[in-house]
C-alpha positions as CSV (number, residue, x, y, z in Angstrom):
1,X,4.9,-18.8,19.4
2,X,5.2,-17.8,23.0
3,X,4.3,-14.5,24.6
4,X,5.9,-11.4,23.2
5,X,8.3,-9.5,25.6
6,X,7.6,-6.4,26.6
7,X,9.7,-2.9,25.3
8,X,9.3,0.5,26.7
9,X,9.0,1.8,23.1
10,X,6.0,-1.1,22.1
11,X,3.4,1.9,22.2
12,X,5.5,4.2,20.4
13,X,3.0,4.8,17.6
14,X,-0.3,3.9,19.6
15,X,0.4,7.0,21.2
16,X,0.7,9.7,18.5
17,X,-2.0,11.8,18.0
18,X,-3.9,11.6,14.7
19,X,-4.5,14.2,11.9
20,X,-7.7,14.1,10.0
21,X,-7.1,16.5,7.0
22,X,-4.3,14.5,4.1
23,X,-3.0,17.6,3.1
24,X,-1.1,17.9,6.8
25,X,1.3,15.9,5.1
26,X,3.1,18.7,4.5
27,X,3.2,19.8,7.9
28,X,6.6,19.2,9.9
29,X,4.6,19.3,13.2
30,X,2.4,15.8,12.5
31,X,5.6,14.1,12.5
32,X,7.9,12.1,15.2
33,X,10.8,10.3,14.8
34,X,10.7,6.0,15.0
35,X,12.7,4.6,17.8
36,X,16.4,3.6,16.9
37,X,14.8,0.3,18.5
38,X,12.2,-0.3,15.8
39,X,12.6,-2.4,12.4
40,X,11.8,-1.0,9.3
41,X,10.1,-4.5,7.1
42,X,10.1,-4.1,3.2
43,X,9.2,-6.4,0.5
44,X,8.7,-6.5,-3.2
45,X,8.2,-9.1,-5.9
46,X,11.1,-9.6,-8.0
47,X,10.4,-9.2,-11.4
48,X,7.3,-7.3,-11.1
49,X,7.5,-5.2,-13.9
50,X,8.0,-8.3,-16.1
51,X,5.1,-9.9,-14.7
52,X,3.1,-7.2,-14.3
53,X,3.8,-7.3,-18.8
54,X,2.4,-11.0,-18.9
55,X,-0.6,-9.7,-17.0
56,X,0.0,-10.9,-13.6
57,X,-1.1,-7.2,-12.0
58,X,-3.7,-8.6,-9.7
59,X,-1.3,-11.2,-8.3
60,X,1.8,-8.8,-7.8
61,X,-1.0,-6.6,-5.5
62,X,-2.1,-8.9,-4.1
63,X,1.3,-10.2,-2.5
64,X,2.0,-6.2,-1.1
65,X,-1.4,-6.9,0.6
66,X,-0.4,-10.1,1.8
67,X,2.8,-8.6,3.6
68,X,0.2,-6.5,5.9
69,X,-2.3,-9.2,6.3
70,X,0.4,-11.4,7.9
71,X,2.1,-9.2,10.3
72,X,-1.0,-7.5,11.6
73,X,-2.5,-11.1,12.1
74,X,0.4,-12.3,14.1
75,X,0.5,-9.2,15.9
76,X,-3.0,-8.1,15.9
77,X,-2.8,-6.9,19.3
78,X,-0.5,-3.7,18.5
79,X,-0.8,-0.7,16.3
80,X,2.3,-0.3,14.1
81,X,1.7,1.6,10.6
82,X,2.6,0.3,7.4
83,X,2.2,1.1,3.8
84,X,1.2,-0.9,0.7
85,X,3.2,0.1,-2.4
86,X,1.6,-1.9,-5.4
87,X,4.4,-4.6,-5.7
88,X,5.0,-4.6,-2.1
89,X,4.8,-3.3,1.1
90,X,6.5,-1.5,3.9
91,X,5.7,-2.3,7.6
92,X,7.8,-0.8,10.9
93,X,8.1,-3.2,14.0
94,X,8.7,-2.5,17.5
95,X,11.5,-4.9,18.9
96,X,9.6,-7.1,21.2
97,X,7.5,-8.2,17.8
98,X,10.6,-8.6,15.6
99,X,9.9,-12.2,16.1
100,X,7.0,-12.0,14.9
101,X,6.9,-10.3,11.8
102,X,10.3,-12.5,10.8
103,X,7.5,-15.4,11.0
104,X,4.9,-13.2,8.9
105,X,7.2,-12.2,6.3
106,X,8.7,-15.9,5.7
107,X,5.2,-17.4,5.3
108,X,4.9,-14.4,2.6
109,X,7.6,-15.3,0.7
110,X,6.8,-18.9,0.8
111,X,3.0,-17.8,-0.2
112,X,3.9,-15.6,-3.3
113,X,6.6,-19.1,-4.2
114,X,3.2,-21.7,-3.7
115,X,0.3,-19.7,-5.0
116,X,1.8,-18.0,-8.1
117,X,5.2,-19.3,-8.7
118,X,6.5,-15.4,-7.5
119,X,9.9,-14.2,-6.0
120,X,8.7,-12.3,-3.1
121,X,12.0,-10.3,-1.5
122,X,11.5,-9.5,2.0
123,X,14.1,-7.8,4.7
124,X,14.4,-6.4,8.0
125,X,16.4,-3.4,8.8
126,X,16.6,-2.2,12.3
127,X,16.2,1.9,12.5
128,X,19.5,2.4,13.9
129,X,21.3,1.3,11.0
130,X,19.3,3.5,9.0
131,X,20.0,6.8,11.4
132,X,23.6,5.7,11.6
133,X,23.7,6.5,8.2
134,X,22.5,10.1,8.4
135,X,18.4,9.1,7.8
136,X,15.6,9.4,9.9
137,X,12.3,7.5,9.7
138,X,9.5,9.9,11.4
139,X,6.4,8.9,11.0
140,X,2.6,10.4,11.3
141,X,-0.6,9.1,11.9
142,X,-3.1,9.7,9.4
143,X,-6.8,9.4,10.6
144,X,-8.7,7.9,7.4
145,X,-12.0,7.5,9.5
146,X,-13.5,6.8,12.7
147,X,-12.0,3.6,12.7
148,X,-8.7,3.2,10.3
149,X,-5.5,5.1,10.7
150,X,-2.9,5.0,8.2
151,X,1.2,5.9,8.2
152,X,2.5,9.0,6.8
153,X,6.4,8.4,6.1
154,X,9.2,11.3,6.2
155,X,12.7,11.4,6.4
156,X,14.8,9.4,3.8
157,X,14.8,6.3,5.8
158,X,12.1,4.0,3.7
159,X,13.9,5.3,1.1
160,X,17.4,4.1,2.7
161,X,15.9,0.5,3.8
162,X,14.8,-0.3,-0.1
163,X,18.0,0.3,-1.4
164,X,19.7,-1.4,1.5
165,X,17.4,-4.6,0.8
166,X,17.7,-4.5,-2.7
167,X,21.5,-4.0,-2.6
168,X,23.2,-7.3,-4.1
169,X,25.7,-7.2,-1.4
170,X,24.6,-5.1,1.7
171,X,21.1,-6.7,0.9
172,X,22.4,-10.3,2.1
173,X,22.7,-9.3,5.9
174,X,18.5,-7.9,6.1
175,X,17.1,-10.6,3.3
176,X,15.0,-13.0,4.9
177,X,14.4,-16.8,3.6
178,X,10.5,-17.9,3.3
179,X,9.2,-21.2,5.4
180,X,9.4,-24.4,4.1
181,X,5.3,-24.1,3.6
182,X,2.8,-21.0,4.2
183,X,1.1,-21.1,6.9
184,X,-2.6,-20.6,5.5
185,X,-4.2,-18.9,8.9
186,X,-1.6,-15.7,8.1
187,X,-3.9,-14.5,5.2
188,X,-7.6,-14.5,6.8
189,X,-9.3,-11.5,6.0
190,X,-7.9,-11.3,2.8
191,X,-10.0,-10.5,-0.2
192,X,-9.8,-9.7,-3.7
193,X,-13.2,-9.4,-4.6
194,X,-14.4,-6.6,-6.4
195,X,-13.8,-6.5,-10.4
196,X,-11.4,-3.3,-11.1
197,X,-13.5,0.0,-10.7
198,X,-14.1,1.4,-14.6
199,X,-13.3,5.3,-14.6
200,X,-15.9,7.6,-14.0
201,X,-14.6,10.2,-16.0
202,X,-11.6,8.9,-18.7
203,X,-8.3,8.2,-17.2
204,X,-7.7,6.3,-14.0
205,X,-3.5,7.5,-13.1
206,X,-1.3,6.4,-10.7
207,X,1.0,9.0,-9.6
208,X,4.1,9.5,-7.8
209,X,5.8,12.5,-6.6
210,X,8.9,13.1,-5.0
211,X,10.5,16.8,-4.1
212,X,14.4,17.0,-5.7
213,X,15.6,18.8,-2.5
214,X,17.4,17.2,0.3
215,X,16.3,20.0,2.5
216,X,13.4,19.0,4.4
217,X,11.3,22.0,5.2
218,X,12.1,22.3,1.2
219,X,10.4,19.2,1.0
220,X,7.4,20.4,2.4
221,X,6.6,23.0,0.8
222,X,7.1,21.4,-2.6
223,X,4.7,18.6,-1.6
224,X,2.0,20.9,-0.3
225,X,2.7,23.1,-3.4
226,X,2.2,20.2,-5.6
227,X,-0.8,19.0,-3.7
228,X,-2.3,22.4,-4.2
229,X,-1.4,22.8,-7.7
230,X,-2.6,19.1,-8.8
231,X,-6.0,20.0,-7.6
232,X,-6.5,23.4,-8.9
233,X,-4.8,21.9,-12.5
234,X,-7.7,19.8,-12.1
235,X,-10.5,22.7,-10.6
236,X,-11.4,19.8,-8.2
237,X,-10.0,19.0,-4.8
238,X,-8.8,15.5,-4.0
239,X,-11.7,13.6,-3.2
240,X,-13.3,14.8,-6.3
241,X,-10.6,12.6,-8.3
242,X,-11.2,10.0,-6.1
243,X,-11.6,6.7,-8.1
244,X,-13.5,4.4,-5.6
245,X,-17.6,5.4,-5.3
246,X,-20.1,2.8,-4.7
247,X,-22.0,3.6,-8.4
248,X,-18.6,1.3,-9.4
249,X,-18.5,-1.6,-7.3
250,X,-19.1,-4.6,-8.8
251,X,-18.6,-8.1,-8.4
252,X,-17.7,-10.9,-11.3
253,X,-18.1,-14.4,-12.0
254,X,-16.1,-17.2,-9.8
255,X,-13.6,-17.0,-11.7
256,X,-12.3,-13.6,-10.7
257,X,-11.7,-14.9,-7.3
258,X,-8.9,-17.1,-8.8
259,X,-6.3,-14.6,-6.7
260,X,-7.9,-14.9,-3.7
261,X,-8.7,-18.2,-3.6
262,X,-4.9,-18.9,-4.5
263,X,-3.8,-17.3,-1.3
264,X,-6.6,-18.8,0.9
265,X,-5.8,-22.5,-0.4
266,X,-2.1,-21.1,-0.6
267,X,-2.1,-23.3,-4.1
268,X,-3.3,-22.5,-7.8
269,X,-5.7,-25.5,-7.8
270,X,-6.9,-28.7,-5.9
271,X,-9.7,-29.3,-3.4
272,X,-8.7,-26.0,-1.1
273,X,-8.7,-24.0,-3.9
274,X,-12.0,-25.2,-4.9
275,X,-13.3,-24.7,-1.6
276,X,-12.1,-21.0,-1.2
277,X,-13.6,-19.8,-4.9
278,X,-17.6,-21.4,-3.5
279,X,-17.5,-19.9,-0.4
280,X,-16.0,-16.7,-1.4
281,X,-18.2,-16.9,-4.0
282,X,-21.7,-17.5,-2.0
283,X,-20.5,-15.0,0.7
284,X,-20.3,-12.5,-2.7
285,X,-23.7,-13.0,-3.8
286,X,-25.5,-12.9,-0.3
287,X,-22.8,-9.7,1.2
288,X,-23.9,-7.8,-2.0
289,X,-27.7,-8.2,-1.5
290,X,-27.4,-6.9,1.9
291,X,-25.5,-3.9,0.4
292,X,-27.7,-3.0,-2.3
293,X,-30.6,-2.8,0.2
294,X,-28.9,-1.6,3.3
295,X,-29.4,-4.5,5.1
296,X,-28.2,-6.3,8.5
297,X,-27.3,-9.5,9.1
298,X,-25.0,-10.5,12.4
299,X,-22.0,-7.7,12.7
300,X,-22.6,-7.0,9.0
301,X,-24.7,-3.6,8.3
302,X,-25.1,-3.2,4.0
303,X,-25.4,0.3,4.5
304,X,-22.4,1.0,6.8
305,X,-20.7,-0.8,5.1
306,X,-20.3,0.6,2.1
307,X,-19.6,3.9,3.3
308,X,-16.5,2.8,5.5
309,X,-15.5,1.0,2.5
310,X,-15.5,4.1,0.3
311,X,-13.6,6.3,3.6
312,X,-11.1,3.6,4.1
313,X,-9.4,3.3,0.6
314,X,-5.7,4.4,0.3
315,X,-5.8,6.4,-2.9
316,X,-3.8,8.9,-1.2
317,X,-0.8,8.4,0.8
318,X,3.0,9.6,1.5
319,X,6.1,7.6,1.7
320,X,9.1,9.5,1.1
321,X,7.0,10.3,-1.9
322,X,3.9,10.9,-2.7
323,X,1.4,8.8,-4.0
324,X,-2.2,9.1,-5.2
325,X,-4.5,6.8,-7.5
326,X,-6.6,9.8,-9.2
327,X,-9.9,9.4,-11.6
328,X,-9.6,12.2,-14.2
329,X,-10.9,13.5,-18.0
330,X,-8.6,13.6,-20.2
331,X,-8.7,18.0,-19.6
332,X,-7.6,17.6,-16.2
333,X,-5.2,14.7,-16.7
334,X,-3.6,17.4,-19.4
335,X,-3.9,19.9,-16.7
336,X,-1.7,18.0,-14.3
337,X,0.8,17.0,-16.8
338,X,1.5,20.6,-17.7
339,X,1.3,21.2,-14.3
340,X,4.2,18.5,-13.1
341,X,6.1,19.2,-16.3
342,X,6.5,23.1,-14.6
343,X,7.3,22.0,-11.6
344,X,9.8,19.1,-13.1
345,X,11.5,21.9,-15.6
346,X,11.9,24.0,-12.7
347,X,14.1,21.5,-10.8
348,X,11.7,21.2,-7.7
349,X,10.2,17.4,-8.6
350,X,10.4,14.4,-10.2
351,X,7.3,12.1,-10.9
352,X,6.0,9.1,-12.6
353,X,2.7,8.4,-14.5
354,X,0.7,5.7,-15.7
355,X,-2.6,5.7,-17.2
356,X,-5.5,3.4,-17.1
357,X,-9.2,2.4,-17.7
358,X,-9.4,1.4,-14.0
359,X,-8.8,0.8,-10.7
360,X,-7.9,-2.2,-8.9
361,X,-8.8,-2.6,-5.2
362,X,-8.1,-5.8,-2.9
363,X,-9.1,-5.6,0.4
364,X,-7.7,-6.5,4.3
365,X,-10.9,-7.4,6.7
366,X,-10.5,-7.7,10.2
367,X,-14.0,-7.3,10.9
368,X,-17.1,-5.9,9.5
369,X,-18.0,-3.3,12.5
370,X,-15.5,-1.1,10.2
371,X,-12.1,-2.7,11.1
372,X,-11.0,-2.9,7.4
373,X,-9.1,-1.1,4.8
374,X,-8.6,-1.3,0.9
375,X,-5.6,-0.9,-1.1
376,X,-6.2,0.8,-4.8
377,X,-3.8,1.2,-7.3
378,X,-4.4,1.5,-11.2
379,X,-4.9,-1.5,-13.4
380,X,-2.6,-3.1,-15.9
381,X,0.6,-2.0,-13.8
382,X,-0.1,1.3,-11.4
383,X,2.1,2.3,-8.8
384,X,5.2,0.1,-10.6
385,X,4.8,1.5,-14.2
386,X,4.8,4.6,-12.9
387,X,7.7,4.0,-11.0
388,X,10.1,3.5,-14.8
389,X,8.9,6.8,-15.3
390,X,10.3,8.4,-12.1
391,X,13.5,6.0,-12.0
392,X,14.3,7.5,-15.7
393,X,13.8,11.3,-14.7
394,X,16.1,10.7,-11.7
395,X,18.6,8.6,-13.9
396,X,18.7,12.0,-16.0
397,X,19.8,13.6,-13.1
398,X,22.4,11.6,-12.0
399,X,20.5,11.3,-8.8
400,X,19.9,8.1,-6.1
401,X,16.3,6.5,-7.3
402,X,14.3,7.0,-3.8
403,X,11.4,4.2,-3.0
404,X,9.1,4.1,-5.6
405,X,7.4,0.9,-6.0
């Protein structure tokens, strides 16, 4: 593809300012409204809850992943935020890169179609249509660490986009179709490496929150009430339930690279396929000697390493909704529950749950001077079983189910 065009609003989100403490969420003042001129990219895998039953989990993550690995490699000269949901993911585009992402997203869809016989939906909404219809996308810039930044979504307009995409009609006009074959160099840095992360405690939950009122300010002070009241349900703060800590890294045998190498090879067997598990593999073995001892080899540091890895994991995040992967005891899972069921009874939020034994983590590498991130969600379903749960406390309300996996 040729050059991108230039756009006045390109360096939109380049330009926010970052916040450093999560809680800020909360806080209308970290927020600015998208440009009417960006696109709001969402996609999902079609049937993920059924496949997610026949024990496909790994491989419906793993195509939200892809989504981001994609775009950001075909436009890997430009900061745009984006968010991984567990079946999908959610990216916003400038104009001049509209292009662009089209290109990513098809060679996503035709991915998820060659490497796991999946449906992967994907659609691009511009803004406007989405503030034409009385929602806003604002977004904020959430510093993770020195070197990763992740989007914090307000405003009813992710949620808008979803429903818009998903709609059997109105859908047609933002649904994209894949490529006639992926287009293999889209997925570098791509990993899904690490064997799920066993709970510390008892209960690894995914979680998802979202404030009944339509009210913003409202909104906010639900969410940093619920924030608050999570962790003191709990007697920890948040990064006390976090469930990624280096004591539960571990790698497995070749064949738990069989998602990764599916996406490399962009096929579930044959020579490339082959090819990807023994070099994935050998890189494994000699990457994880060099962490155990704190090594250096080239650009990769074993010690640094390790503690980006641990900074730079999503297991908190907002989205119209929020959304946290949380290691708890069974006490302070009971806690929360009693906790949420208050505020639920009360009118003030609806949420789903679902419970596992751990976490699951696959991982976006740019480079190894701290330039990567790692998506977590819960095993056996996450983010997407805990989504029924929220769907069905709206539905009892009568109410619009917002984005939620």
């Amino acid at each position: 593809m040729g050059p991108a065009p230039s756009h006045a609003d390109d360096g939109f989100y380049a330009a926010l300012p970052a916040f450093e403490r999560f809680e800020d969420i909360a806080e209308a003042g970290v927020y600015s409204r998208v440009p009417d001129s960006w696109h709001v990219l969402i996609t999902d895998v079609r049937g993920s809850t059924q496949a997610i039953e026949a024990g496909r989990y790994k491989e419906v993550n793993a195509m939200g992943v892809s989504t981001i690995t994609a775009v950001v490699n075909q436009i890997p000269d430009l900061a745009f935020p984006y968010v991984f949901g567990g079946d999908g993911a959610t990216v916003l585009i400038p104009p001049s890169r509209r292009d662009a992402a089209l290109h990513a997203s098809r060679h996503a869809v035709a991915l998820a179609r060659d490497a796991f016989g999946l449906e992967l939906r994907a659609g691009l909404v511009p803004v406007r249509d989405l503030t034409g219809a009385g929602s806003e996308v604002r977004v904020a810039k959430y510093r993770m660490s020195p070197h990763v930044t992740l989007g914090m979504f307000e405003g009813g307009g992710l949620s808008l986009a979803e429903r818009l995409v998903k709609d059997p009609d109105r859908g047609r006009s933002y649904m994209l179709a894949a490529a006639e074959s992926p287009d293999r160099s889209l997925f570098r840095g791509f990993e899904c490496r690490w064997l799920p992360i066993k709970t510390r405690k008892d209960r690894v939950v995914s979680l998802l929150v979202a404030a009944t009122s339509r009210d913003q300010d409202t909104q906010r002070r639900v969410y940093r009430r619920v924030m608050e009241g999570i962790a003191a349900a709990a007697h920890l703060g948040m990064d006390g339930m976090r469930p990624v800590e280096v004591s539960g890294l571990s790698f497995g045998p070749r064949a738990s690279l069989r998602v990764e190498a599916s996406i490399q090879s962009a096929a579930p067997g044959g020579w490339r396929f082959w090819w990807s598990t023994t070099t994935a593999y050998i890189t494994v073995r000699f990457g994880w000697l060099l962490m155990r001892h704190g090594l250096k080899l080239g650009g990769f540091d074993g010690a640094t390493y390790k503690r980006d890895l641990i900074a730079q994991t999503d297991f908190r995040k907002f989205d119209d909704m929020l959304r946290m992967v949380l290691d708890v005891s069974g006490a302070e899972l009971e806690g929360i529950l009693r906790y949420l069921e208050t505020e639920r009874t009360a009118g003030e939020v609806v949420y789903g749950l679902h419970e596992s034994d751990s976490a699951l983590m696959t991982c976006f590498i740019q480079d190894f001077a701290g330039h990567h991130i790692h998506f977590v969600d819960g095993s056996n379903g996450g983010y997407t079983l805990a989504a029924r749960q929220l769907k069905e406390q709206l539905r009892a309300r009568n109410e619009t189910v917002p984005r939620s996996g």
